[in-house]
MIVO-665721 format. One record per residue (C-alpha): residue in three letters; chain; x, y negated, z. Coordinates in steps of 0.25 Angstrom, whole numbers, padded with zeros to 4 digits, m for minus. Each point is the difference from the previous one (the first is absolute). Layout:
N
{badren ALA; A; {X; Y; Z}}
...
***
This chain:
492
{badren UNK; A; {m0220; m0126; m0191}}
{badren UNK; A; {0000; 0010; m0012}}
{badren UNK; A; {0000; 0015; 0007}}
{badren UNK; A; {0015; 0007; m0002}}
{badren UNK; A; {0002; 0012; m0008}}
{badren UNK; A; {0001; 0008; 0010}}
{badren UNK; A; {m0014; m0006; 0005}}
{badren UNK; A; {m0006; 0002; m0014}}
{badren UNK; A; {0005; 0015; 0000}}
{badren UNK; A; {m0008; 0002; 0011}}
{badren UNK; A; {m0011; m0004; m0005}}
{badren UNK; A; {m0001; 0009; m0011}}
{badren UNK; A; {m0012; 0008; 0000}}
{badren UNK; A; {0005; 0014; 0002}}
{badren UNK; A; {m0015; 0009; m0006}}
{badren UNK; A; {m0004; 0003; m0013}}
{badren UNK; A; {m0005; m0008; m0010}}
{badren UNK; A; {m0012; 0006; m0007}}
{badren UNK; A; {m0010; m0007; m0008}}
{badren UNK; A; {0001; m0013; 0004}}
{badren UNK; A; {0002; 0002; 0015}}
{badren UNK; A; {0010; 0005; 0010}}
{badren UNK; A; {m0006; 0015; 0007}}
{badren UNK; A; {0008; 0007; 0009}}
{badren UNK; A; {0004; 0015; m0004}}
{badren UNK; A; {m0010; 0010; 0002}}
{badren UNK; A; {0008; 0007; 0011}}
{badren UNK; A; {0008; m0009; 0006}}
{badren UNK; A; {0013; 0002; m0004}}
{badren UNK; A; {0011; m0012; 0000}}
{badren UNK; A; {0015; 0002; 0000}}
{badren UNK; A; {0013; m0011; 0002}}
{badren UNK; A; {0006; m0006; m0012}}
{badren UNK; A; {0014; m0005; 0005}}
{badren UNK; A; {0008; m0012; m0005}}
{badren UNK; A; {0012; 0007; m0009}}
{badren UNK; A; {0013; m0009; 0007}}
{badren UNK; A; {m0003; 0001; 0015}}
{badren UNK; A; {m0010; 0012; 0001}}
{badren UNK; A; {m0008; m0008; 0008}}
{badren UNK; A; {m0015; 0003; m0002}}
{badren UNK; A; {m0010; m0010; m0007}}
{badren UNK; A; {m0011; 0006; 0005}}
{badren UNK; A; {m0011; 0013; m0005}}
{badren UNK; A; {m0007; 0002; m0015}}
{badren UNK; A; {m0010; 0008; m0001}}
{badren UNK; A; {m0001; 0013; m0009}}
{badren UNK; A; {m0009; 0004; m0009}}
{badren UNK; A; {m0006; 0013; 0001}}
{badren UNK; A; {m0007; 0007; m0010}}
{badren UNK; A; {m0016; m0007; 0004}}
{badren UNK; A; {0007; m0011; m0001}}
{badren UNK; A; {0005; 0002; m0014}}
{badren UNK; A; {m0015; 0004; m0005}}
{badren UNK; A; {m0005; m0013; 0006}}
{badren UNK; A; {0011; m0008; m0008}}
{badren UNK; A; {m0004; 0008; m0013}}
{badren UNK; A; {m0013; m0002; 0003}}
{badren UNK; A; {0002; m0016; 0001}}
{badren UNK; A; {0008; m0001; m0011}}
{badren UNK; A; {m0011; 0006; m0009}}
{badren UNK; A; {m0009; m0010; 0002}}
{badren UNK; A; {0011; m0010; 0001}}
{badren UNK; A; {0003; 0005; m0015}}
{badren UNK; A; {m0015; m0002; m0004}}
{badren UNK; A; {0001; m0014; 0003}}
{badren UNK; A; {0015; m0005; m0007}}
{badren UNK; A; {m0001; 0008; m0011}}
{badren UNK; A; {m0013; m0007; m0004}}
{badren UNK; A; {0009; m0014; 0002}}
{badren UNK; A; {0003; m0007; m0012}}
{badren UNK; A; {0015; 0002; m0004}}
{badren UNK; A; {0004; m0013; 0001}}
{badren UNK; A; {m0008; m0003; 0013}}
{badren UNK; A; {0008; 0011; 0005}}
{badren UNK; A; {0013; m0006; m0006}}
{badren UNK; A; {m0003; m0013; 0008}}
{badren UNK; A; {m0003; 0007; 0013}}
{badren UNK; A; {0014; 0009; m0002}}
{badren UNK; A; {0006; m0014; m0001}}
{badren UNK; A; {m0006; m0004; 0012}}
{badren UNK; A; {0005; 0010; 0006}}
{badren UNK; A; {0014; m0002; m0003}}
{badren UNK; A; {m0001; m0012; 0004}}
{badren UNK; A; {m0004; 0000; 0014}}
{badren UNK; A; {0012; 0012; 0000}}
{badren UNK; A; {0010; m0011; m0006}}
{badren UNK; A; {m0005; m0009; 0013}}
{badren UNK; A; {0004; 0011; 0011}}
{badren UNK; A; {0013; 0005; m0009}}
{badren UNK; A; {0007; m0004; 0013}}
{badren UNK; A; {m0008; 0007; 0012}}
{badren UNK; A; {m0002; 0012; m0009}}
{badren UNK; A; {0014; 0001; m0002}}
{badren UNK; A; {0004; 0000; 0015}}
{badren UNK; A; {m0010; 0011; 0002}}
{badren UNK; A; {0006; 0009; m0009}}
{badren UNK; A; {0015; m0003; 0006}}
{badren UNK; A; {m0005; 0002; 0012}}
{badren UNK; A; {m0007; 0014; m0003}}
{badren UNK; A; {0007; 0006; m0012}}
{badren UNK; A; {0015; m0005; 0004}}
{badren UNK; A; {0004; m0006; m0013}}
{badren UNK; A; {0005; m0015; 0002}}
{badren UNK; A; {m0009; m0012; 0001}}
{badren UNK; A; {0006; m0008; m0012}}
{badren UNK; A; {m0002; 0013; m0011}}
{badren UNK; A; {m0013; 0002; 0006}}
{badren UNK; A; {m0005; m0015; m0006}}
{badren UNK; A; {0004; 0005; m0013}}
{badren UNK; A; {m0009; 0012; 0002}}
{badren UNK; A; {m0010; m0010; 0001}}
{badren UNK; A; {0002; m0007; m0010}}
{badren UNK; A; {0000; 0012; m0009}}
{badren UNK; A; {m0014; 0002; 0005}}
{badren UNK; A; {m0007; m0012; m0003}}
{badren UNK; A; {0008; 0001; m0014}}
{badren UNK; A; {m0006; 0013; m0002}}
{badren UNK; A; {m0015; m0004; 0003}}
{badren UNK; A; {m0001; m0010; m0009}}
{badren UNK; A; {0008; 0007; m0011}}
{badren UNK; A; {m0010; 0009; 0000}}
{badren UNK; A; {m0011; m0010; 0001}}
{badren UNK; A; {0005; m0004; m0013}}
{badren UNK; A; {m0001; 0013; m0006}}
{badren UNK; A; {m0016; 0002; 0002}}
{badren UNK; A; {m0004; m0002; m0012}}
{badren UNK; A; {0011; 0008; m0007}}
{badren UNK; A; {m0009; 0015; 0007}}
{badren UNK; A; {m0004; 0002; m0015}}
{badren UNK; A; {m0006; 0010; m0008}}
{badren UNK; A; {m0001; 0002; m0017}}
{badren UNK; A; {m0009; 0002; m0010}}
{badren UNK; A; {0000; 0012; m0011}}
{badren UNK; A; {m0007; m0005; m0015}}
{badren UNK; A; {m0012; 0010; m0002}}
{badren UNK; A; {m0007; m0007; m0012}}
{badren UNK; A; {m0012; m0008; 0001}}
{badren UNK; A; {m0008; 0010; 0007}}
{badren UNK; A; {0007; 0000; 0014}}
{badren UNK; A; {0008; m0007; 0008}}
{badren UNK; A; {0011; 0007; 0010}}
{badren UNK; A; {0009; m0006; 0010}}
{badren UNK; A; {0008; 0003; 0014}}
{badren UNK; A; {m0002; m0009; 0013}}
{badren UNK; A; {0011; 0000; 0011}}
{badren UNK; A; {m0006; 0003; 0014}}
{badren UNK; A; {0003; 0001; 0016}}
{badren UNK; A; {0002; 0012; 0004}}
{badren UNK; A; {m0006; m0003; 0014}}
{badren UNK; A; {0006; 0003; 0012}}
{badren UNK; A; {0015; m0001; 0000}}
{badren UNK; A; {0010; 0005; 0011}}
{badren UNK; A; {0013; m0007; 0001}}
{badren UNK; A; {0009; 0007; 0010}}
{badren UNK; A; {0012; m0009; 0004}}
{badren UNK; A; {0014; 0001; 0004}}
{badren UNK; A; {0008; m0006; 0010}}
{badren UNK; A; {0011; m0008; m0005}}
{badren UNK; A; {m0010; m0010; m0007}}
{badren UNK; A; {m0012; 0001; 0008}}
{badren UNK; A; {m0007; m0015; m0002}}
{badren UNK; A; {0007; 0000; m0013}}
{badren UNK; A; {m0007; 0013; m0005}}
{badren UNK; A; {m0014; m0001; 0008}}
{badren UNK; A; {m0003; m0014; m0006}}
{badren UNK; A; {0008; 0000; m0016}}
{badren UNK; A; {m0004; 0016; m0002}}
{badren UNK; A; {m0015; m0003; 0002}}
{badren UNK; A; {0001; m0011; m0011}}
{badren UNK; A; {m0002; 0009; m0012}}
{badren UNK; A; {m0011; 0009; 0005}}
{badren UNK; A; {m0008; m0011; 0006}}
{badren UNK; A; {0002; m0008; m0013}}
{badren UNK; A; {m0005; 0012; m0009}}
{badren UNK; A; {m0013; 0000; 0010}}
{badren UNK; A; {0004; 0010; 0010}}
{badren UNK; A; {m0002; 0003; 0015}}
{badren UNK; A; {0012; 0000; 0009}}
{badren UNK; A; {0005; 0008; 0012}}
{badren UNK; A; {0013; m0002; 0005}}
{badren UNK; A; {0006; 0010; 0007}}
{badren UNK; A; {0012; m0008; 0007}}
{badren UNK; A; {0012; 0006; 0006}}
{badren UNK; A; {m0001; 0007; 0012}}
{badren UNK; A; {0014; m0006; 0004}}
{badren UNK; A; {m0003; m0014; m0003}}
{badren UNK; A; {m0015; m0004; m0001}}
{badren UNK; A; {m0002; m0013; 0005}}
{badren UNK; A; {0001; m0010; m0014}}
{badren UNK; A; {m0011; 0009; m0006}}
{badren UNK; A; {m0009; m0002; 0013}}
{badren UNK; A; {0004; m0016; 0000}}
{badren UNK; A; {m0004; 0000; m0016}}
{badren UNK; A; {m0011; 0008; 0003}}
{badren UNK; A; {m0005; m0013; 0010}}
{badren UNK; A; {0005; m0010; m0010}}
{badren UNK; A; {m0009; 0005; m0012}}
{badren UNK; A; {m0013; 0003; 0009}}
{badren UNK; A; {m0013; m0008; m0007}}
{badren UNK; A; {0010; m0003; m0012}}
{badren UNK; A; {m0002; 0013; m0006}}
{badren UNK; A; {m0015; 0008; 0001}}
{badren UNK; A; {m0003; 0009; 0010}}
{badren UNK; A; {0008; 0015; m0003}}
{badren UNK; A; {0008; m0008; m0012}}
{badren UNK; A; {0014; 0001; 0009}}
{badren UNK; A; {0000; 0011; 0012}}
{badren UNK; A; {0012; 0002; 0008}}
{badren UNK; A; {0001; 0014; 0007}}
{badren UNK; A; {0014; 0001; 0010}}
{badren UNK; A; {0003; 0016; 0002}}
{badren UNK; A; {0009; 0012; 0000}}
{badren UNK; A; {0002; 0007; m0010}}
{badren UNK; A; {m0012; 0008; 0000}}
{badren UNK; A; {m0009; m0014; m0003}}
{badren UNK; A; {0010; m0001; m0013}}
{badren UNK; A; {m0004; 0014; m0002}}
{badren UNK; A; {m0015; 0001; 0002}}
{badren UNK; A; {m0001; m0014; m0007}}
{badren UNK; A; {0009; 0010; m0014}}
{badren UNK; A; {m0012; 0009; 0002}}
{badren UNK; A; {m0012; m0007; 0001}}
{badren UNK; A; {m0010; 0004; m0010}}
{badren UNK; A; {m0005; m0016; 0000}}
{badren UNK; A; {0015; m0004; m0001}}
{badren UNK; A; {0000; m0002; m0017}}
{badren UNK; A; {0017; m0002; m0001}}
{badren UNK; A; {0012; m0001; 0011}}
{badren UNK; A; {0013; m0008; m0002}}
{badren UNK; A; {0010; 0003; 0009}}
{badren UNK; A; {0016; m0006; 0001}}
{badren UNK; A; {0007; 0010; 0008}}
{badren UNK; A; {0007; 0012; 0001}}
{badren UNK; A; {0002; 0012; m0010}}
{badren UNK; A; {m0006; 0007; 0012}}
{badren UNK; A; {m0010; m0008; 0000}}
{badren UNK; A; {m0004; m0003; m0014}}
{badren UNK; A; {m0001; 0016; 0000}}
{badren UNK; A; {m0010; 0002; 0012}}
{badren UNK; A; {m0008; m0012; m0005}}
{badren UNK; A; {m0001; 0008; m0016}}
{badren UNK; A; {m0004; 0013; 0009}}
{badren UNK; A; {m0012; m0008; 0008}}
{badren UNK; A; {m0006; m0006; m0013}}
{badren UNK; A; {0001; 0013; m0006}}
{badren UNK; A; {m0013; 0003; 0004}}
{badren UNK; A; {m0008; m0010; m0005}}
{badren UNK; A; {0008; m0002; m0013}}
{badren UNK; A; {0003; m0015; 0002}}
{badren UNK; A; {0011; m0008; m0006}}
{badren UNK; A; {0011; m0005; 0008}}
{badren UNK; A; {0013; m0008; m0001}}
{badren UNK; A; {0014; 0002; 0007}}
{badren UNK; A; {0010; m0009; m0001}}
{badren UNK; A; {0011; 0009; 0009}}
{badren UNK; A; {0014; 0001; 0005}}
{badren UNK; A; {0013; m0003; m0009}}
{badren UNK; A; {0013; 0004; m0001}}
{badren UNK; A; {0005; m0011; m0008}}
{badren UNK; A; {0012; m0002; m0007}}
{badren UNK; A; {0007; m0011; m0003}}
{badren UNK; A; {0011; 0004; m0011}}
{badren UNK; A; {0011; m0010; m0005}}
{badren UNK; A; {0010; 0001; m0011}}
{badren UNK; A; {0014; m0004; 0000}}
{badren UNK; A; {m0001; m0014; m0007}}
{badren UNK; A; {m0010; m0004; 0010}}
{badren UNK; A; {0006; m0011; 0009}}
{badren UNK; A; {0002; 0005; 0014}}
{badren UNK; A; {m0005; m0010; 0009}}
{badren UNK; A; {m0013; 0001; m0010}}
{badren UNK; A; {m0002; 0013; 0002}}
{badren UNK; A; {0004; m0001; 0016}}
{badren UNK; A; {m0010; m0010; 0002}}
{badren UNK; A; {m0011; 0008; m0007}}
{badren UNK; A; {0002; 0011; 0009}}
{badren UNK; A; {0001; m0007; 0012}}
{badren UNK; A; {m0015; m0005; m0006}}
{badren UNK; A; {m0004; 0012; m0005}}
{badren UNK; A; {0000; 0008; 0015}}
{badren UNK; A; {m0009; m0011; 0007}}
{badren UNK; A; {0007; 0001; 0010}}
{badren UNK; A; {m0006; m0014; 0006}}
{badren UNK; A; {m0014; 0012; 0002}}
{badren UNK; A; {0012; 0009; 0005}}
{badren UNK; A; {m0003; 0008; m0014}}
{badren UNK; A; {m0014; 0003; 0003}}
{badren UNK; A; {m0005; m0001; m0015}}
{badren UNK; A; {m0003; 0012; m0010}}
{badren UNK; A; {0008; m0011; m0011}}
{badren UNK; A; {0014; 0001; 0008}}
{badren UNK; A; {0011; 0003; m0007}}
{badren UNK; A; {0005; 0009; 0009}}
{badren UNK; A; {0010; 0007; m0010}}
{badren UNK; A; {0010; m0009; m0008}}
{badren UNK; A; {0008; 0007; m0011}}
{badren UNK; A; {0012; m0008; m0005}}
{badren UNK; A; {0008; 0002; m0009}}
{badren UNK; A; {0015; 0004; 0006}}
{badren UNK; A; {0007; m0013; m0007}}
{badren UNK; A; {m0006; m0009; 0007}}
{badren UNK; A; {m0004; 0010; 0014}}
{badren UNK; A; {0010; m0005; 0010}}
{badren UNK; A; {m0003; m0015; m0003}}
{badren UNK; A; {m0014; 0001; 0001}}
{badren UNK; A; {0003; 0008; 0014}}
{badren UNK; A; {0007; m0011; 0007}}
{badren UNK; A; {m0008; m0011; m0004}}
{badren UNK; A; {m0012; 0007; 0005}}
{badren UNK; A; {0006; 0001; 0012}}
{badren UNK; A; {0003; m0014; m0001}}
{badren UNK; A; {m0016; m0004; m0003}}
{badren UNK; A; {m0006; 0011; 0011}}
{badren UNK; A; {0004; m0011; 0011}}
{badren UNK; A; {m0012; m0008; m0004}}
{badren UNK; A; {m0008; 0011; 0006}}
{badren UNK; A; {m0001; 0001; 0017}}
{badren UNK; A; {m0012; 0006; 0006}}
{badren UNK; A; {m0007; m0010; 0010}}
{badren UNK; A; {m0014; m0003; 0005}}
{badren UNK; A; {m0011; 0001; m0013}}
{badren UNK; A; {m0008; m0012; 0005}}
{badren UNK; A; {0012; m0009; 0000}}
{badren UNK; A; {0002; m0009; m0012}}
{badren UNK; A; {0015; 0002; 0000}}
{badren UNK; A; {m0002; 0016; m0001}}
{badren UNK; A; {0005; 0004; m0013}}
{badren UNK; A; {0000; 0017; 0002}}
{badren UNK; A; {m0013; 0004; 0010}}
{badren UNK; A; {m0003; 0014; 0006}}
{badren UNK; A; {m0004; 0013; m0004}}
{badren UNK; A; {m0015; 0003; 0001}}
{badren UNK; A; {0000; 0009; 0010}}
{badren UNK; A; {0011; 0008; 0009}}
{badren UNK; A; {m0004; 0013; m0006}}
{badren UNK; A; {0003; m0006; m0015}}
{badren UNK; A; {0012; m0006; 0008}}
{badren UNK; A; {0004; 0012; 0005}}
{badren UNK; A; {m0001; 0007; m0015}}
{badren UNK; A; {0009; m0010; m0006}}
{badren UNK; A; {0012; 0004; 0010}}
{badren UNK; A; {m0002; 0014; m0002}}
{badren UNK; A; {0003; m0004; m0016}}
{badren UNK; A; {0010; m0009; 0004}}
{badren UNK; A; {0010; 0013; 0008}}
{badren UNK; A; {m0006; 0009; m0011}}
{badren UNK; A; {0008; m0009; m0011}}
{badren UNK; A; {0013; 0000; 0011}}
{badren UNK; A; {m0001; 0014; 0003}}
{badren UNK; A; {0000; 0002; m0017}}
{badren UNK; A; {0011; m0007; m0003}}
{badren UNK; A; {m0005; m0012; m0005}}
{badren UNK; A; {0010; m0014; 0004}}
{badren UNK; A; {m0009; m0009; 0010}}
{badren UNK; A; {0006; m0014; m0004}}
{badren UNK; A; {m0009; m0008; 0010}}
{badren UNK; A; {m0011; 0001; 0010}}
{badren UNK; A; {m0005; 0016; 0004}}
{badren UNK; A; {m0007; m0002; 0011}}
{badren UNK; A; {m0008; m0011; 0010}}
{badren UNK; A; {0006; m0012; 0004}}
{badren UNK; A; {0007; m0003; 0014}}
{badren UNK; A; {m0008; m0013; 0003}}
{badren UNK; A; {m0007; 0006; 0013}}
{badren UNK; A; {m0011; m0012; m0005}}
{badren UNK; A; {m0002; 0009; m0009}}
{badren UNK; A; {0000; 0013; 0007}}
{badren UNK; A; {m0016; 0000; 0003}}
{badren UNK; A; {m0002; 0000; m0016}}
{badren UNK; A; {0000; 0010; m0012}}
{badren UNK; A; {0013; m0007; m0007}}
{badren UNK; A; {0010; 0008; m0008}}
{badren UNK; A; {0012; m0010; m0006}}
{badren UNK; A; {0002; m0001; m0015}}
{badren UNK; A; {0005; 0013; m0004}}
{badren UNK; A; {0009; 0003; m0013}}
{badren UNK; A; {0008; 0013; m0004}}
{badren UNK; A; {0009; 0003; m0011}}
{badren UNK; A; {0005; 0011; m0008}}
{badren UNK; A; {m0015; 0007; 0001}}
{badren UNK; A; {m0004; 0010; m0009}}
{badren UNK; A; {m0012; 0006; m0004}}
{badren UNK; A; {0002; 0013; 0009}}
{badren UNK; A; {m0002; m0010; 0014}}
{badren UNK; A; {m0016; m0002; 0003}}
{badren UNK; A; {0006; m0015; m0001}}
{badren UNK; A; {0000; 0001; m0013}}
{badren UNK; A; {m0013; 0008; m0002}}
{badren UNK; A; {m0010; m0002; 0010}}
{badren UNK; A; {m0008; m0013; 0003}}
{badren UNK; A; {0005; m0006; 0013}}
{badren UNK; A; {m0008; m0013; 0001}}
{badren UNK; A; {0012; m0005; 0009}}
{badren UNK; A; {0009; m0010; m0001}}
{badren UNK; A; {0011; 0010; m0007}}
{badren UNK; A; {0006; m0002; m0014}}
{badren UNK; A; {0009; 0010; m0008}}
{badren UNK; A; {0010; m0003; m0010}}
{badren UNK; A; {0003; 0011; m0010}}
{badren UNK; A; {0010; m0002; m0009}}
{badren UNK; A; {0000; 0005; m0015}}
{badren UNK; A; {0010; 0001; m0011}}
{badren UNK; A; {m0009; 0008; m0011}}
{badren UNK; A; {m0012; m0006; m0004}}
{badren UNK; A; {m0008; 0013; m0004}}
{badren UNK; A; {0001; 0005; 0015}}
{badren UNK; A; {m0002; m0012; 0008}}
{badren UNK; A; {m0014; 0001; m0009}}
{badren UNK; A; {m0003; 0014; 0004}}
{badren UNK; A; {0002; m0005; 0014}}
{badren UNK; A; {m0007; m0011; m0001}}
{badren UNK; A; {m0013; 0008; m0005}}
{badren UNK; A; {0004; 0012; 0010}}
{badren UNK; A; {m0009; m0004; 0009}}
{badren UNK; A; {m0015; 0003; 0003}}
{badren UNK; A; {m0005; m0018; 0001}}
{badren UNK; A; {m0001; m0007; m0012}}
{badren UNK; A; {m0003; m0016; 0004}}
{badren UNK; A; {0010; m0011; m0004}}
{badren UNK; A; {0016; 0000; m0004}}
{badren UNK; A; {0008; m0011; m0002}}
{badren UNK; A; {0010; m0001; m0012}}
{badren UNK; A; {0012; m0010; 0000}}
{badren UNK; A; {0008; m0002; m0013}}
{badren UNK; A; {0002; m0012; m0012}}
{badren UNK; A; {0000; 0013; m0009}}
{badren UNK; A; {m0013; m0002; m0007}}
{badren UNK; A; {0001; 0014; m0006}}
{badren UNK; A; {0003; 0007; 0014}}
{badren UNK; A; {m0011; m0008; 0006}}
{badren UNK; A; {m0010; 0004; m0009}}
{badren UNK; A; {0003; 0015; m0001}}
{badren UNK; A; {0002; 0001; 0015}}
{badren UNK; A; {m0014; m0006; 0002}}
{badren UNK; A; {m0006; 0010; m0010}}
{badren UNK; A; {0008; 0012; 0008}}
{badren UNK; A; {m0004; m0002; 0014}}
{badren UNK; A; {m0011; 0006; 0005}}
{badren UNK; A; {m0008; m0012; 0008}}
{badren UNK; A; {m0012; m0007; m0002}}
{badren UNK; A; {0006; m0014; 0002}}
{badren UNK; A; {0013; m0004; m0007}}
{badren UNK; A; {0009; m0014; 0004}}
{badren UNK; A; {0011; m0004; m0008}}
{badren UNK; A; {0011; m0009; 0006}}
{badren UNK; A; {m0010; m0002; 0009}}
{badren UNK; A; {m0005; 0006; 0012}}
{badren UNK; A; {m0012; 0002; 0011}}
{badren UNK; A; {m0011; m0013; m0006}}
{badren UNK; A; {m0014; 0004; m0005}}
{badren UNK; A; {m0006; m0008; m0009}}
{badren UNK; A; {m0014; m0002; 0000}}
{badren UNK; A; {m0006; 0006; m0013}}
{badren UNK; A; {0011; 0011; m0002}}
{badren UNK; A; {m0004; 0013; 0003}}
{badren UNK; A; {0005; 0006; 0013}}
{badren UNK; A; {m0001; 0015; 0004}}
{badren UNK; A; {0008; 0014; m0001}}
{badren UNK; A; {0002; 0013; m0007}}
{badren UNK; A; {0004; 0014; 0004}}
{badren UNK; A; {m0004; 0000; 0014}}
{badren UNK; A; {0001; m0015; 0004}}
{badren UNK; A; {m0014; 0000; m0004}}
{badren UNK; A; {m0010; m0006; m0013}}
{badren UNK; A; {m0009; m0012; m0002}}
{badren UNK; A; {0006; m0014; m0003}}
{badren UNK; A; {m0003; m0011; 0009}}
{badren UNK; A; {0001; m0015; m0002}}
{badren UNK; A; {m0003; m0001; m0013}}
{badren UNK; A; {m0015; 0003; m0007}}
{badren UNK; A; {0003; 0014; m0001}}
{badren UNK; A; {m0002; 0000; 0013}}
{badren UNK; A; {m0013; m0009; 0001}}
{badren UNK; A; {m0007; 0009; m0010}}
{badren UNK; A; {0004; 0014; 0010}}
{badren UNK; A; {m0010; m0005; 0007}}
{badren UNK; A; {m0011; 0001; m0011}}
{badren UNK; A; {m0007; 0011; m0008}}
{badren UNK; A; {m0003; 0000; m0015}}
{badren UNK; A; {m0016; 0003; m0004}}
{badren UNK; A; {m0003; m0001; m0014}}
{badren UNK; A; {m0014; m0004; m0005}}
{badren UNK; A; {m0006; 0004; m0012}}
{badren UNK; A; {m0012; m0007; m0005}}
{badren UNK; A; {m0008; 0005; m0013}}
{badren UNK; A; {m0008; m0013; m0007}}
{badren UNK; A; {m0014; 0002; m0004}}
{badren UNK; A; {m0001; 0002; m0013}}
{badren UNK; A; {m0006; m0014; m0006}}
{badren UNK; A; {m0015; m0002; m0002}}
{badren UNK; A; {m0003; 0000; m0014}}
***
């Protein structure tokens, strides 16, 4: 009889993973990582401490001596392999991540999927980590070469943890690259499974996996055998991360939080632009996503529509257990985030804001053991509520309505993120100039929330920079070196 998930769970190793083999941290240290929609416990992770890090650089070097000496192509064909055994255990991988991070088993399949799509997207890029040649006449020749960096850290966030363990070491291990994963500490367990899973696939030190707090994330920004960090995460976080690899001068990319806007003009069609929103928020991950559309500006001609038929369309989303097929909205990561979200939510009341549905947990006492907050929407927000400014990772939209273009723009811009914003509108002229007016890194029109593999990703102002899932971000993970060769003059 096949174990049941809660068998295979279980069975997750639970130590650090560190140059081929699972070690124990060097003093001790284990803490509870808990399942999101019932705070039951799944058991103890270790954490890092800093020795442990140095002995994961340490691994990783000489991991990084062997792959970058791998062919290109012999790594592509190993990458594929890779995704491949992912793509067998899609299923088991994404009950773990229900289970530990709270968001719904069926989203979390698509996370998945997105991995495997990733690693053998950039397994088809390998060849693409190119340099140039300069003319110099006759008598020389001089060229550039692409080459790893080394050691790469890769510190990950909660709301997509096997998503982001697995498709953001794609590009740095196809450019040649050691990895450390630094997996969150709320949710840990699909980085320790796919850590188990690629053992002997990879060579030794190749993929290291190190669950920790935030000081492992910290010490791994500072290591001076640590040659670049990524992180996904907060502003907060991006910041301390910048300050630790200060020091040593190293590259890093931040992909970080969002206050996105979703802005729609008065010939859009109202149920369009209802369901966009309604899409935007994720509410199925209980808006745990840097992306979300958190803020929808529409225009005042069509404001009231849109309000009802959101209403009308919220119904499809009821919290419930994150491991059941059924579940269509999960839980909040923790009860501390939890906690946070309802401090926004009677902020927005006590402001003024119009809560049109949702504001608070649900009565199911089924449900009283978990961190669930109901589908939560306000109207008549304005940009002097914290709603309307601050990043609340919660299921919580605002609806602001505008009548002149020029200020719902300044709004729209008044804030510190810079990630994503949405435009609806069969106006080809507003579409365009609105694009080319907001300040956000990544810009849908008529559509809202997909990512498309090849398409650059990433923020401005704060919300972070780099771009991921497209080559920009394969070649991040290189360095340029430029040869020069003077010819000998020929023999006469």
């Amino acid at each position: 009889m096949a174990p049941s998930h809660a068998e295979r769970i279980a069975a997750i190793r639970r130590s650090l993973y560190i140059g081929g083999a699972w070690q124990e941290p060097c003093d001790g240290r284990y803490a509870t990582t808990l399942d999101p929609g019932s705070g039951a416990s799944l058991g103890e992770v270790a954490i890092a401490a800093g020795a442990d890090v140095d002995a994961a650089v340490a691994a990783a070097r000489e991991g990084f001596r062997t792959w970058r000496a791998v062919a290109p192509l012999e790594r592509a064909r190993i990458l594929r392999h890779v995704a491949a055994i992912l793509r067998e255990h899609a299923g088991e991988l994404a009950h773990i991540d229900a289970a530990n991070c709270g968001n719904p088993v069926r989203e979390m399949g698509a996370d998945a999927a997105i991995a495997v799509a990733q690693l053998e997207f950039f397994a088809g890029l390998v060849t693409e980590a190119k340099g140039a040649s300069i003319p110099m006449g006759m008598d020389a020749v001089n060229f550039s070469v692409r080459e790893p960096l080394g050691v790469v850290a890769r510190i990950i966030p909660f709301n997509h943890p096997f998503m982001f363990a697995a498709g953001k070491s794609a590009a740095p291990l196809a450019a040649g690259n050691a990895v450390i994963v630094k997996p969150p500490d709320q949710a840990p367990l699909s980085a320790l499974r796919l850590a188990d899973l690629l053992d002997g696939v990879l060579p030794a030190g190749v993929f290291n996996v190190l669950p920790g707090d935030r000081a492992t994330g910290a010490a791994l920004a500072a290591h001076p055998g640590v040659a670049m960090v990524a992180i996904i995460g907060s502003v907060g976080a991006g910041r301390a991360v910048m300050r630790a690899a200060s020091d040593t001068v190293k590259p890093v990319l931040l992909e970080l939080g969002g206050k996105n806007a979703l802005i729609a003009f008065p010939d859009a069609d109202p149920d369009d632009v209802a369901a966009a929103a309604i899409a935007g928020m994720n509410f199925g991950w209980c808006g745990q996503s840097c992306g979300s559309t958190s803020r929808a500006f529409v225009h005042r001609d069509i404001y009231d529509e849109v309000q009802r038929r959101i209403v009308a369309r919220i119904a499809a989303f009821r919290p419930g257990p994150p491991t059941d097929p059924a579940t269509t909205m999960g839980a909040i990561v923790s009860r501390a985030q939890r906690d946070r979200v309802l401090d926004f939510i009677a902020g927005g009341i006590q402001d003024g804001a119009r809560l049109l549905c949702g504001g608070g947990p649900p009565s199911d006492p089924a449900l009283a053991g978990g961190n669930f907050v109901l589908p939560t929407v306000f109207a008549d927000a304005t940009m002097a509520m914290r709603i309307a400014r601050e990043e609340i990772f919660g299921p919580v939209l605002s609806l602001l309505p505008w009548s002149d273009a020029a200020q719902m723009l300044a709004d729209v811009n008044a804030v510190e993120y810079g990630l994503s914003c949405s435009i609806w509108t069969n106006e080809l002229d507003s579409a365009h100039r609105t694009a080319m007016a907001v300040e956000a890194g990544y810009v849908w029109i008529n559509e809202v929330g997909r990512h498309f593999l090849g398409a650059p990703f990433g923020g401005v102002k704060q919300s972070g920079f780099g771009r991921e899932e497209c080559l920009e971000e394969l070649l991040q993970f290189t360095q340029l070196k430029n040869i020069h060769l003077r010819l000998r003059s020929p023999a006469r």
